[in-house]
SERO-4910 file (N, C-alpha, C, O; in steps of 0.05 Angstrom, whole numbers):
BEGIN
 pado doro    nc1    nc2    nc3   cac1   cac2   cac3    cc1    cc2    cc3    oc1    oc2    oc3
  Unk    A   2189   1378    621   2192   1405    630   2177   1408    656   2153   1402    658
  Unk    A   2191   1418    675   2178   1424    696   2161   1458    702   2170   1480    696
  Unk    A   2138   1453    714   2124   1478    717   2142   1488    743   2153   1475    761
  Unk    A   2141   1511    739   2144   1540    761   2126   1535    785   2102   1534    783
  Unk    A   2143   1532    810   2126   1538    829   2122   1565    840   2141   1581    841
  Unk    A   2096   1572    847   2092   1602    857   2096   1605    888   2088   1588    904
  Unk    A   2106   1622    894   2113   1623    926   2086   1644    936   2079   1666    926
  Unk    A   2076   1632    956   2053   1652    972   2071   1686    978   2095   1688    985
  Unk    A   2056   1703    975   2066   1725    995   2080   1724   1027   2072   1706   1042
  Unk    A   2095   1737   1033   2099   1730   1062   2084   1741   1075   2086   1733   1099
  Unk    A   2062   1764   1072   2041   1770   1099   2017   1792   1072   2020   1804   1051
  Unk    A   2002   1788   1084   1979   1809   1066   1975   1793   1037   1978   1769   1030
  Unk    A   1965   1817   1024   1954   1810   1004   1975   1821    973   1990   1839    980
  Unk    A   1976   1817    961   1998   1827    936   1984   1851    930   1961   1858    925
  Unk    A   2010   1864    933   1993   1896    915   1991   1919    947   1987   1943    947
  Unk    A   1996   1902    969   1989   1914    991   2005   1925   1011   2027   1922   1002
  Unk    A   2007   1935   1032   2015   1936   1049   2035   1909   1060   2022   1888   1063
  Unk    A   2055   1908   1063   2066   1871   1073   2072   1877   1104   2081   1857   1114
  Unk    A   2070   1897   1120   2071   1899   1150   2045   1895   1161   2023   1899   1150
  Unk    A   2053   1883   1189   2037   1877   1204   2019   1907   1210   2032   1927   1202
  Unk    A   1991   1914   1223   1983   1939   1220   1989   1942   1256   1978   1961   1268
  Unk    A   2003   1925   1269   1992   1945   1300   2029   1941   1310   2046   1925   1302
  Unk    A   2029   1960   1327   2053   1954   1336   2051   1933   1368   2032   1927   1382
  Unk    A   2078   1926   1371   2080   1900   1389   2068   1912   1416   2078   1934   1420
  Unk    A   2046   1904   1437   2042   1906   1460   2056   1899   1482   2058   1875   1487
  Unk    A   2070   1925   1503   2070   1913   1524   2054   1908   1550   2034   1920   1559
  Unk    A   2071   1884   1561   2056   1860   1577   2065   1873   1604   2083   1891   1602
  Unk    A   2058   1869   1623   2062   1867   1647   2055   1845   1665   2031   1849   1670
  Unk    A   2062   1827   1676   2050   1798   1687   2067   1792   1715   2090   1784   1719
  Unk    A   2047   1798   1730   2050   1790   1762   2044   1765   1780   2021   1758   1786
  Unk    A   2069   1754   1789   2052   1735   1798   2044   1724   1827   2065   1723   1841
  Unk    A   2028   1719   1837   2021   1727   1870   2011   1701   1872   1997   1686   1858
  Unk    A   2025   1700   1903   2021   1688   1918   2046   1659   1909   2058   1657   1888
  Unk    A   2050   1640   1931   2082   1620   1910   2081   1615   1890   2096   1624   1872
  Unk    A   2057   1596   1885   2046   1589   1857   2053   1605   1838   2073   1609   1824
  Unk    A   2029   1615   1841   2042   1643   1819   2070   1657   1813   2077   1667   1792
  Unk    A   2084   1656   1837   2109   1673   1829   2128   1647   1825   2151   1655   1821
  Unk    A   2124   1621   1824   2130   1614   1811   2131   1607   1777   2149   1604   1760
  Unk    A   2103   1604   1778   2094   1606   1749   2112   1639   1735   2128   1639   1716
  Unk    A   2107   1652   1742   2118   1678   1736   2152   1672   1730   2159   1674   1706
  Unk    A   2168   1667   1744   2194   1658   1744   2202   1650   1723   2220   1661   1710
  Unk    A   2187   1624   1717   2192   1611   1698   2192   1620   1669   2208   1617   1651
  Unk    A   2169   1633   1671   2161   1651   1645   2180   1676   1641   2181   1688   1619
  Unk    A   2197   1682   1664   2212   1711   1657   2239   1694   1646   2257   1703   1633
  Unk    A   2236   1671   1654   2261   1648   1639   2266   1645   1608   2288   1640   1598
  Unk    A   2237   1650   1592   2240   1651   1566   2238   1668   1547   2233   1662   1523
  Unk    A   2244   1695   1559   2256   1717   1547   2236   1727   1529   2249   1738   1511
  Unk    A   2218   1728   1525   2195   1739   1512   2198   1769   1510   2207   1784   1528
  Unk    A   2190   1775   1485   2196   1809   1477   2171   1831   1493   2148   1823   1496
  Unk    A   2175   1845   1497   2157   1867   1509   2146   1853   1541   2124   1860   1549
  Unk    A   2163   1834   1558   2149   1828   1580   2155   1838   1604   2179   1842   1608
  Unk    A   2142   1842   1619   2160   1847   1647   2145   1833   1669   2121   1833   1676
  Unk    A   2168   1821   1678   2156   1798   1699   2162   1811   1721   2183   1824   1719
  Unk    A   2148   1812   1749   2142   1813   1781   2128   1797   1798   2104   1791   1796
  Unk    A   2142   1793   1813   2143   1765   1833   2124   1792   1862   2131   1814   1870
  Unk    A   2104   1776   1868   2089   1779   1895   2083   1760   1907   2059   1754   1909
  Unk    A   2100   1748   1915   2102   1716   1934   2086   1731   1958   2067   1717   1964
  Unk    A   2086   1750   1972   2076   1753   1997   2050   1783   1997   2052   1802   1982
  Unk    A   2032   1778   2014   2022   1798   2015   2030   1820   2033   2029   1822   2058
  Unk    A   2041   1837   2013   2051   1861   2035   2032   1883   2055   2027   1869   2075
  Unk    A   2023   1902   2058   2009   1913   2075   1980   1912   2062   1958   1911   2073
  Unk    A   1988   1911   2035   1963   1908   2017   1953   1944   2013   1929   1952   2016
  Unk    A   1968   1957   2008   1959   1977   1987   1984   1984   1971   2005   1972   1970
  Unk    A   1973   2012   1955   1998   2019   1937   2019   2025   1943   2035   2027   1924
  Unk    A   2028   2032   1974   2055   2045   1983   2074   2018   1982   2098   2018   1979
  Unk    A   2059   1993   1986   2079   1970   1987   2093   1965   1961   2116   1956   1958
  Unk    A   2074   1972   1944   2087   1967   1915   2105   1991   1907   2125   1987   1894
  Unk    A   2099   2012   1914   2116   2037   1913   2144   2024   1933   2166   2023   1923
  Unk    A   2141   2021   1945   2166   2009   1960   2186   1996   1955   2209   1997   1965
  Unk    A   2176   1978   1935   2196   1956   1915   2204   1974   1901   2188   1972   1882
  Unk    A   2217   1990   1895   2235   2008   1885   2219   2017   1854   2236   2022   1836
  Unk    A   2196   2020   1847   2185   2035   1830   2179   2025   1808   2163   2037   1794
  Unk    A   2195   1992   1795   2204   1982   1770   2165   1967   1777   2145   1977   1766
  Unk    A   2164   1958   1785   2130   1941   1776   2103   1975   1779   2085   1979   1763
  Unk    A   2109   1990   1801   2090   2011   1788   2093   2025   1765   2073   2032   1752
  Unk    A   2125   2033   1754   2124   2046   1726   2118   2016   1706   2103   2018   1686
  Unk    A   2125   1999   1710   2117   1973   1693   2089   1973   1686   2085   1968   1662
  Unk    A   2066   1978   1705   2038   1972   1711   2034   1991   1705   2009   1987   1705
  Unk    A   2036   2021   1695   2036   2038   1690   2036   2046   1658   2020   2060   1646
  Unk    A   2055   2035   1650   2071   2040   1621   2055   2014   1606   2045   2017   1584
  Unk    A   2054   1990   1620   2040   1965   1590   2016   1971   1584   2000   1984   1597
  Unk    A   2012   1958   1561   1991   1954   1546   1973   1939   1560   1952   1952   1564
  Unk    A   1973   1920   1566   1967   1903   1578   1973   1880   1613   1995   1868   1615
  Unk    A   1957   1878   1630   1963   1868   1655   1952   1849   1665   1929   1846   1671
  Unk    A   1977   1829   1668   1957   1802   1680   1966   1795   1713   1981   1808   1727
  Unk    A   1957   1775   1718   1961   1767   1736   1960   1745   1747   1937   1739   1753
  Unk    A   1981   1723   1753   1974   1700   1756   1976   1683   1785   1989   1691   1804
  Unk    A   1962   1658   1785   1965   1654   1819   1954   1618   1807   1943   1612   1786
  Unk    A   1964   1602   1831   1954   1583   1835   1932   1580   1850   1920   1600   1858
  Unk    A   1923   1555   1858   1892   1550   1880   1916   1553   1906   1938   1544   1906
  Unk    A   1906   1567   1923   1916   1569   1960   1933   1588   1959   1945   1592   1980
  Unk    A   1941   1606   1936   1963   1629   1932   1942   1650   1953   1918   1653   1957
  Unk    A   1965   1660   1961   1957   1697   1973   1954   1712   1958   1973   1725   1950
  Unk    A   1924   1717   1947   1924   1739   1922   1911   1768   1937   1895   1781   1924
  Unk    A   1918   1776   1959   1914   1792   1970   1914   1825   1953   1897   1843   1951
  Unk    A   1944   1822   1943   1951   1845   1927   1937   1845   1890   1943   1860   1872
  Unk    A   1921   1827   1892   1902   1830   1864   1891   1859   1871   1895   1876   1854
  Unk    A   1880   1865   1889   1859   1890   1882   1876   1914   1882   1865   1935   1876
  Unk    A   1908   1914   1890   1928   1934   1892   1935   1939   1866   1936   1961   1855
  Unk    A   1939   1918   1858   1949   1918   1828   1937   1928   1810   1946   1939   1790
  Unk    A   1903   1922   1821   1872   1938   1803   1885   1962   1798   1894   1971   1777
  Unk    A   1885   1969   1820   1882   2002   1835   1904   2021   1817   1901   2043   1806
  Unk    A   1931   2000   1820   1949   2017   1797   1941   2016   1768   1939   2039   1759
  Unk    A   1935   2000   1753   1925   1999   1727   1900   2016   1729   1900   2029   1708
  Unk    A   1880   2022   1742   1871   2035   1731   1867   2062   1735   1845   2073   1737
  Unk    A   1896   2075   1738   1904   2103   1739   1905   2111   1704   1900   2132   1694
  Unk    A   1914   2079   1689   1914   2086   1665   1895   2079   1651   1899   2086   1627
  Unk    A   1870   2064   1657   1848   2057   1660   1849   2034   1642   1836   2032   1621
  Unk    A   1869   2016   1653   1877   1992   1640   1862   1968   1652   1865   1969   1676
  Unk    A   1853   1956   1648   1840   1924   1657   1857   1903   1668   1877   1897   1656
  Unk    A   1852   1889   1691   1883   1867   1700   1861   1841   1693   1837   1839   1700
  Unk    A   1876   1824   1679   1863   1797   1679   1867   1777   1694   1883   1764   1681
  Unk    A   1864   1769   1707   1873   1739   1719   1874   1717   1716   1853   1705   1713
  Unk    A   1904   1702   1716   1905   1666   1699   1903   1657   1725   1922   1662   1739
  Unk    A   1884   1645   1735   1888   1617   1755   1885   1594   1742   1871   1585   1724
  Unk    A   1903   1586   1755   1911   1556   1757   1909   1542   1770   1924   1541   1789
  Unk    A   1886   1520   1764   1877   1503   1775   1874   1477   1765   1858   1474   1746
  Unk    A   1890   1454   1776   1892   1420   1763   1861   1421   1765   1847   1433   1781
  Unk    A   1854   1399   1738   1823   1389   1743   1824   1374   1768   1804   1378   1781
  Unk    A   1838   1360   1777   1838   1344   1810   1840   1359   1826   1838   1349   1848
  Unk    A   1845   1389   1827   1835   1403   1852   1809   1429   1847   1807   1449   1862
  Unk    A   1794   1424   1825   1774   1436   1823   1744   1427   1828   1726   1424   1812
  Unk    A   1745   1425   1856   1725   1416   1870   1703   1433   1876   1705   1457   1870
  Unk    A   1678   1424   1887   1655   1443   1892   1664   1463   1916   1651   1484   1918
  Unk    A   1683   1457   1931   1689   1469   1961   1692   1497   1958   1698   1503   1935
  Unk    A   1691   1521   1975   1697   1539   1970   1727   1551   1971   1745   1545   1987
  Unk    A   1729   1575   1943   1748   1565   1947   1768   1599   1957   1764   1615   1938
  Unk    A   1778   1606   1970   1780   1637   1973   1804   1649   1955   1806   1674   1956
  Unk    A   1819   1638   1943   1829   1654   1930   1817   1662   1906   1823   1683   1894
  Unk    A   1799   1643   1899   1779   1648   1873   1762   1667   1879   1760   1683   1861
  Unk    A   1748   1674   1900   1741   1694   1910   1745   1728   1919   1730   1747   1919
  Unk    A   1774   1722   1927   1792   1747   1921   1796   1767   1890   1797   1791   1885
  Unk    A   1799   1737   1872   1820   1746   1849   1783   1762   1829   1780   1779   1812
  Unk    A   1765   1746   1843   1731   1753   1831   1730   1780   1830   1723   1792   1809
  Unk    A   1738   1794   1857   1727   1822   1864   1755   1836   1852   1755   1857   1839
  Unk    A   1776   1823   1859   1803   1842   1853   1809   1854   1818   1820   1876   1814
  Unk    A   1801   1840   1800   1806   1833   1772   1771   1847   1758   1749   1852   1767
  Unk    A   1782   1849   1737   1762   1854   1710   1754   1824   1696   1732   1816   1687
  Unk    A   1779   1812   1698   1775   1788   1683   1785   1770   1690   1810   1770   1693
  Unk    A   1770   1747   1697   1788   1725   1707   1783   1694   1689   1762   1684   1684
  Unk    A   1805   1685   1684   1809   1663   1663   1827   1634   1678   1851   1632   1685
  Unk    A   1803   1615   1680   1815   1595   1697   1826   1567   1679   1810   1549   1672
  Unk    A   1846   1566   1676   1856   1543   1665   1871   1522   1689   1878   1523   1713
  Unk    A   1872   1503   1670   1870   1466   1687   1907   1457   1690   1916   1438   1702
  Unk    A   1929   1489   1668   1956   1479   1659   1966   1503   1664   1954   1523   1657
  Unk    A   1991   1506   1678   2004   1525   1670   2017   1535   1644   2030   1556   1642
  Unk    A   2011   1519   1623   2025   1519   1592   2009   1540   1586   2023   1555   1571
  Unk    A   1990   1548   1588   1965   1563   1578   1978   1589   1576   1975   1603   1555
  Unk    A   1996   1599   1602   1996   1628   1615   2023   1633   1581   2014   1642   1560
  Unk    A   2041   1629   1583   2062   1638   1561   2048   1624   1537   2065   1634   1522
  Unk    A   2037   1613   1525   2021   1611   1502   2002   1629   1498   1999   1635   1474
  Unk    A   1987   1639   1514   1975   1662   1519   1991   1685   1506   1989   1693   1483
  Unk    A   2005   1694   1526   2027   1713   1525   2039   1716   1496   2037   1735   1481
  Unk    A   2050   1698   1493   2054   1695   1463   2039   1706   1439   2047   1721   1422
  Unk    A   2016   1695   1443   1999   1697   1421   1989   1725   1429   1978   1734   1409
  Unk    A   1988   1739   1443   1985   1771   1452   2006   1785   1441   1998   1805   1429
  Unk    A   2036   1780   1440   2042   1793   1441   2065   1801   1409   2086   1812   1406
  Unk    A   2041   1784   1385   2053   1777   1364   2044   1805   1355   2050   1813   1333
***
């Protein structure tokens, strides 16, 4: 005779609630300077729920009317998420980091920053876009892979 196997619950505890308690966050994720808006690209490639991707390959005049300019979709974007990042490689133009501040925190939202930097180009030298993204950002988070930034994202936005 074989015993009964018992199946785990699918989320919580028995007797409880079985929904998740928060609802899904949205993302907003910019990416500046090539690097970055490439990195960004790629990531708007794999369709992720609640994301909205914007490309800032160039530094435009460098305040908010430039971004107002792009037809409104990244200021109501930066506006409306939950959450705002920002990503760039080493030698990107992160000029428009502190623009981007400036809009988030109308809603007094925080922008984080993913740089990306290979361990073979994280040298003692100085380095100025690390410097930029220092003063422009609340938070800045330096990883060695671009795999980091949508694994990230992901796990945010479960």
């Amino acid at each position: 005779m074989r015993a009964a196997v018992r199946e785990p619950p699918a989320f919580g505890l028995p007797g409880r609630i079985q929904d998740a308690n928060s609802k899904p966050r949205s993302i907003a994720l910019i990416g500046l300077g090539d690097g970055g808006a490439a990195v960004a690209r790629r990531i708007s490639g794999a369709s992720i729920p609640n994301l909205e991707v914007h490309v800032l390959a160039k530094s435009a005049s460098g305040d908010v009317a430039a971004i107002q300019a792009g037809g409104g979709d990244l200021q109501r974007d930066l506006t409306g998420a939950d959450m705002i990042f920002v990503v760039a490689c080493r030698g990107d133009d992160v000029g428009m980091a502190p623009v981007v501040s400036r809009i988030a925190h109308t809603r007094s939202h925080p922008v984080t920053a993913l740089y990306i930097v290979p361990p073979e180009g994280a040298g003692g030298e100085e380095d100025p876009t690390l410097a930029t993204l220092r003063t422009g950002v609340e938070m800045l988070v330096i990883v060695s892979d671009e795999s980091y930034v949508p694994a990230m994202i992901m796990a945010l936005n479960s």
